[in-house]
C-alpha positions as CSV (number, residue, x, y, z in Angstrom):
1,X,71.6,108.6,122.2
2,X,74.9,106.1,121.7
3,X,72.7,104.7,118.1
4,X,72.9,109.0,117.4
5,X,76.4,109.2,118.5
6,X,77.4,106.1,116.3
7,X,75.9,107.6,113.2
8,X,77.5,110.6,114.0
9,X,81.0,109.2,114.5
10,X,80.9,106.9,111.5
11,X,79.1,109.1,108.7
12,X,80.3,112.6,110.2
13,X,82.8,113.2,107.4
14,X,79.9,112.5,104.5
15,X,77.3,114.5,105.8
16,X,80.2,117.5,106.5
17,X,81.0,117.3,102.5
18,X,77.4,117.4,101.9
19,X,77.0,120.4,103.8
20,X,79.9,122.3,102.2
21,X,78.7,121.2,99.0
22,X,75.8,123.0,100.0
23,X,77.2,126.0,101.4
24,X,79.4,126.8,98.9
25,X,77.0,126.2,96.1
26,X,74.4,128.6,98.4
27,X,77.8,131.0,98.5
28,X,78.9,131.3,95.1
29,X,76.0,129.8,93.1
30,X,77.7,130.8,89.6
31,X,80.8,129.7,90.2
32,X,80.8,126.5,92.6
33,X,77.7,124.1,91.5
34,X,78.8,123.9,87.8
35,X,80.6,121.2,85.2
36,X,83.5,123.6,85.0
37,X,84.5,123.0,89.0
38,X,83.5,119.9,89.1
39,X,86.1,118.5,86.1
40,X,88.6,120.4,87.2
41,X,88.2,119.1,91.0
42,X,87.7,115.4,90.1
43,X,91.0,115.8,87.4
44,X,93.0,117.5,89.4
45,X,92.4,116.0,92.9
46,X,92.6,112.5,91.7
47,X,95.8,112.2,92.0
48,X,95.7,113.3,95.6
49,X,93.5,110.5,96.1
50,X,95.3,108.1,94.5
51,X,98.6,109.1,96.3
52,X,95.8,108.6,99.9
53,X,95.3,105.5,99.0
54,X,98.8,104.2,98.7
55,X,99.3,105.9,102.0
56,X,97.0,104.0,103.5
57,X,98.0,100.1,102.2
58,X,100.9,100.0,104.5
59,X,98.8,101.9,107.1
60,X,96.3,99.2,107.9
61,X,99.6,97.4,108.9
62,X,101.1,100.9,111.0
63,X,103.1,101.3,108.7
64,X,104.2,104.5,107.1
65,X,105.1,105.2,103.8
66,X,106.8,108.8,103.3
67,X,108.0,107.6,99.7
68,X,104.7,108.0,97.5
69,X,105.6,112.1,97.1
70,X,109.4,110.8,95.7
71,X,107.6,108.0,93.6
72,X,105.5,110.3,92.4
73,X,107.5,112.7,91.2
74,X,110.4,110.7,89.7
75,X,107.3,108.7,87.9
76,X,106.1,111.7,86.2
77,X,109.7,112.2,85.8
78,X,110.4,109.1,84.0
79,X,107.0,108.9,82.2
80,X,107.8,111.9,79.9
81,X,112.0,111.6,80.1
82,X,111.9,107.7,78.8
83,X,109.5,109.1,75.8
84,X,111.4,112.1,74.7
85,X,114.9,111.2,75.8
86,X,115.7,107.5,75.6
87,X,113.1,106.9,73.2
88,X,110.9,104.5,74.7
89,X,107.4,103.6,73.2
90,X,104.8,104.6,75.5
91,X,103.9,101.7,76.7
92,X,107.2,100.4,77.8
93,X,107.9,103.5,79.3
94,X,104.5,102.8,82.0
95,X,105.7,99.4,81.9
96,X,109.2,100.6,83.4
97,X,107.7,103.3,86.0
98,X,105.7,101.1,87.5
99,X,108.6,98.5,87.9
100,X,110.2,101.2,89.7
101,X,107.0,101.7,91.9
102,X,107.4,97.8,92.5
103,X,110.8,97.9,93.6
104,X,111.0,101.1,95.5
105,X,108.0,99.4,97.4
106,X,109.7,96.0,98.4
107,X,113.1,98.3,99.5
108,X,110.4,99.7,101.9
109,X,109.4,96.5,102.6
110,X,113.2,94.8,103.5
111,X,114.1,97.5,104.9
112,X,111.0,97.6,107.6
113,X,110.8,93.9,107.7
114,X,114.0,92.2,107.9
115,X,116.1,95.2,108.6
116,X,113.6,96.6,110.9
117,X,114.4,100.2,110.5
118,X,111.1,102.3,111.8
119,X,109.1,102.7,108.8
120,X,109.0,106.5,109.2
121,X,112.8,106.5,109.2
122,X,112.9,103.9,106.2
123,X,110.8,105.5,103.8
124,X,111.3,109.4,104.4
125,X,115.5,108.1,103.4
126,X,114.0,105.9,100.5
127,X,111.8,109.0,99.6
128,X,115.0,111.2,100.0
129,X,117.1,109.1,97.7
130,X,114.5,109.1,95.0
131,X,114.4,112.8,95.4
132,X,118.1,113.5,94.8
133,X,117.9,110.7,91.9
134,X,114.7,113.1,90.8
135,X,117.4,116.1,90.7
136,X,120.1,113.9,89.0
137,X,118.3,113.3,86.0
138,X,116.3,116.1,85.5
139,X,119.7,118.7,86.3
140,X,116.9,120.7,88.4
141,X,115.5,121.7,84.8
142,X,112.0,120.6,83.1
143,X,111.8,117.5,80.9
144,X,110.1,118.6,77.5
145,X,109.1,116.6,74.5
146,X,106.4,115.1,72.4
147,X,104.2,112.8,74.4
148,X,102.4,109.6,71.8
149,X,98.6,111.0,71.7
150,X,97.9,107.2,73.2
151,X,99.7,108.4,76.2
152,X,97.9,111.7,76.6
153,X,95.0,109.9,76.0
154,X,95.4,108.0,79.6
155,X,94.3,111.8,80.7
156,X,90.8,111.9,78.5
157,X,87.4,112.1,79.4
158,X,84.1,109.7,79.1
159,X,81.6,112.1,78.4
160,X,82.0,114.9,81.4
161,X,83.8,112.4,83.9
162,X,87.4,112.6,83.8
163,X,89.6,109.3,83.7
164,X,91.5,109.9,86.5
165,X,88.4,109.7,88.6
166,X,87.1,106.9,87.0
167,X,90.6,105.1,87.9
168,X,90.6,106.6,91.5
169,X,86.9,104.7,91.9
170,X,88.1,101.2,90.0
171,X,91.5,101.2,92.0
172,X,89.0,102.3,95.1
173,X,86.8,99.0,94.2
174,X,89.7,96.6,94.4
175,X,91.3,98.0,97.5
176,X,87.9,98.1,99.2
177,X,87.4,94.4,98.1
178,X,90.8,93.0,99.1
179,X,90.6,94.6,102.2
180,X,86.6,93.8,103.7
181,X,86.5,90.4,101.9
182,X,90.3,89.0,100.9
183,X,92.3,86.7,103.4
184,X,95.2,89.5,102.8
185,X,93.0,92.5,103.9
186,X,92.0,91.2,107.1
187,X,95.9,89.5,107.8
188,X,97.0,93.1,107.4
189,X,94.5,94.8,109.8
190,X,95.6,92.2,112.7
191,X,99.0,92.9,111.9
192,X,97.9,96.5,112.5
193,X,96.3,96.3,115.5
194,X,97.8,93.6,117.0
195,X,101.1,92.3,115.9
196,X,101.9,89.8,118.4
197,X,98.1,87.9,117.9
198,X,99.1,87.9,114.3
199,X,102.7,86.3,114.9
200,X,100.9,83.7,117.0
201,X,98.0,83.0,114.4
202,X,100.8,82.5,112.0
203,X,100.5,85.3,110.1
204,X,103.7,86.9,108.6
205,X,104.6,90.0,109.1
206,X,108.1,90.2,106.8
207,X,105.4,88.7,103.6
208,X,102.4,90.6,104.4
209,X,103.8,93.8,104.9
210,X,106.2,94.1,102.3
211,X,103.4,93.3,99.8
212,X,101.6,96.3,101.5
213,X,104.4,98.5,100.6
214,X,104.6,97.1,97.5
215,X,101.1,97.9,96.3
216,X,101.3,101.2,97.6
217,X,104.6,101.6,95.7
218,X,102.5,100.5,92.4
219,X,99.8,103.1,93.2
220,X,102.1,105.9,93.2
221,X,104.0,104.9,90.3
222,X,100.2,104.8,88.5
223,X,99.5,107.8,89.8
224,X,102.5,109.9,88.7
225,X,102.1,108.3,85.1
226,X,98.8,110.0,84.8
227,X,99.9,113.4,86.4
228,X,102.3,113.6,83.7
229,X,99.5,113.0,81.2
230,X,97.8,115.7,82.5
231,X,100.7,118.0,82.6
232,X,102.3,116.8,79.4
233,X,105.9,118.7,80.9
234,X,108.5,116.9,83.6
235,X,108.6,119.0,86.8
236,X,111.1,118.4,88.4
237,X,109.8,120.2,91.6
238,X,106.7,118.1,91.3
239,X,106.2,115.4,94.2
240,X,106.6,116.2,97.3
241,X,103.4,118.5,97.4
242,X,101.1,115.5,97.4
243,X,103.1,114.0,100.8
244,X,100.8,116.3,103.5
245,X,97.1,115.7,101.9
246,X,97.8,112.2,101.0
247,X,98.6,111.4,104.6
248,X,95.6,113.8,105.8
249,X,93.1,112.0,103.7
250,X,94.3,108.8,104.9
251,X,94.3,109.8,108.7
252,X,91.3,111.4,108.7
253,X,89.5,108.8,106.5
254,X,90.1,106.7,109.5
255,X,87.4,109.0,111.5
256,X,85.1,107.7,108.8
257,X,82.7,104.4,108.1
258,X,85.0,102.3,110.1
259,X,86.1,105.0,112.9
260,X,89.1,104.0,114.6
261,X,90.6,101.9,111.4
262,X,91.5,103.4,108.2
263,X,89.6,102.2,105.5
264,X,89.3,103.1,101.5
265,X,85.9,104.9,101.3
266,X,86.5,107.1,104.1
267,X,89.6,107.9,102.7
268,X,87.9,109.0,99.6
269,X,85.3,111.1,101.0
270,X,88.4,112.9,103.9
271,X,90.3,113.7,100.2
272,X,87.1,115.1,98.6
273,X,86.1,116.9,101.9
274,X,89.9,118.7,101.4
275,X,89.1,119.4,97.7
276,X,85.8,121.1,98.1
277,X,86.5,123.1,100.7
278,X,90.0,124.6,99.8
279,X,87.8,124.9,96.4
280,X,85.2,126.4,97.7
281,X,87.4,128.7,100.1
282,X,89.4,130.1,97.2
283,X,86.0,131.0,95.3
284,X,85.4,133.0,98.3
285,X,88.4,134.8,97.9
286,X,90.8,133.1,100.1
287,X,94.9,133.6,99.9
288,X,97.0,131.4,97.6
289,X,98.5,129.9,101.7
290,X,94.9,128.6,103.0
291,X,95.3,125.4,101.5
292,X,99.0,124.4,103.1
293,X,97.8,125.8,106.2
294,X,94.4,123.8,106.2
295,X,95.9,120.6,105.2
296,X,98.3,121.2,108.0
297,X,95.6,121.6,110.4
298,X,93.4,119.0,109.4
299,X,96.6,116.3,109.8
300,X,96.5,117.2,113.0
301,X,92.8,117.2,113.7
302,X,92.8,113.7,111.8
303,X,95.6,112.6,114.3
304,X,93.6,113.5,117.1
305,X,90.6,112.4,115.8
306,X,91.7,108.8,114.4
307,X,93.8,107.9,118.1
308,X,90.5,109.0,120.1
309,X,88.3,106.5,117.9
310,X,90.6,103.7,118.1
311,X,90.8,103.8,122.1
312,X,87.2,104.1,121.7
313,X,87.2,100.9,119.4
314,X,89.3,99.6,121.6
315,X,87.6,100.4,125.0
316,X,84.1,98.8,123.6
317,X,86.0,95.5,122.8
318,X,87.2,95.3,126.0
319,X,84.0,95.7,127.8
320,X,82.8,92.9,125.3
């Protein structure tokens, strides 16, 4: 029984998106299980996963980064604007977004660090600022133009697999890597769950978190540069949409592989278990609101959920 209750608790959130792959596909059998929903799933939901997994950087740490939606959207902002209205090659133009990813991440950083303002308080202001800055350039209108075909291009396909996914799986890789194998991954989970063993095993918090935030900042700069190649027009509402999911799929992805710590697959498979089924629930004919209200719900199921399995985590180490 606990061997049945370990599989359960660790691949739970797989075998669910198997079975509402399966139901839906059983449920609308000419609409769900075809190339046409599975594209425009993996294009369109890639950026939620992308904007997950720089959630969940400074996470490992307990740290929380309410920035990505403002990076976000002030990167797919600047991404089209530095084209069309300053006249930036394309390339310099990515080059210059993902600075600004870098540097709004290590304000996150100095701010948590060295300042030591509660993360949640440091990055919803940080997020707010980009926000206004968003509504300053833009003058609350959309930012048109004609976007290089290189840059569009970062938007393509190989074959029936869309980019964006195949950058969501790369980025995936590397995270996954630095984090089970890397020196830096590991230094960050102590510092997560236990901050006063890391300050005494010499691990610093002010360097390791600030990187944290910095990646994450880098990740959402990336990831607003390829939603404006899939858009090809600056929104200058776009942004703060991606903030709920991003930290669903990142809490609840901590119910998953490694319950009780978040971890990069898990937060993969909690994004994709989002996609399918608001998907799959507005095949079936659900309002335009079930997704705001499911993502709502499943934060806090994923809240629940993620603080019952570390105690759980914790509670087994103890009796070690």
């Amino acid at each position: 029984m606990p061997s049945v209750i370990r599989i359960v608790s660790s691949w739970g959130l797989p075998i669910l998106l198997v079975g509402l792959i399966v139901l839906f596909s059983i449920l609308r059998p000419d609409s769900f299980p075809t190339q046409f929903t599975f594209t425009s799933l993996a294009n369109n939901r890639s950026i939620y996963a992308l904007a997950a997994l720089a959630v969940m950087i400074p996470m490992t740490a307990n740290q929380f980064d309410l920035s990505v939606a403002g990076v976000i959207g002030i990167s797919q902002i600047l991404a089209i604007g530095l084209q069309t209205q300053q006249g930036m090659p394309w390339w310099l133009a990515c080059l210059v977004v993902l600075a600004i990813g870098v540097v709004v991440g290590f304000i996150n950083g100095v701010l948590v660090t060295r300042i030591r303002i509660n993360s949640f308080i440091a990055t919803l202001g940080t997020g707010s600022v980009l926000l206004g800055i968003l509504q300053w350039y833009t003058e609350g209108r959309q930012v048109v133009g004609s976007l290089a075909p290189a840059f569009i291009a970062l938007s393509g396909r190989i074959g029936p697999v869309p980019l964006a996914l195949i950058y969501v799986i790369v980025i995936g890789i590397v995270l996954w890597i630095v984090f089970e194998y890397l020196p830096f991954g590991r230094k960050l989970y102590v510092l997560g769950e236990n901050p006063r063993a890391a300050e005494l095993n010499g691990i610093s918090a002010q360097r390791y978190v600030t990187i944290a935030f910095v990646i994450g900042g880098l990740v959402s700069a990336f990831a607003g540069i390829v939603l404006q190649a899939q858009l090809r027009v600056g929104q200058s509402t776009v942004g703060q949409e991606f903030l709920l999911p991003a930290f669903t799929g990142a809490l609840l992805g901590a119910t998953a592989i490694k319950p009780g710590r978040t971890n990069v697959w898990g937060t993969l498979v909690a994004v994709a278990v989002l996609a399918v089924t608001v998907a799959g629930l507005n095949q079936l004919g659900a309002p335009f609101f079930v997704e705001p209200l499911f993502n709502g719900f499943m934060l806090i199921v994923a809240v629940g959920l993620s603080v019952t399995a570390a105690r759980r985590r914790d509670r087994i180490a103890t009796e070690r």
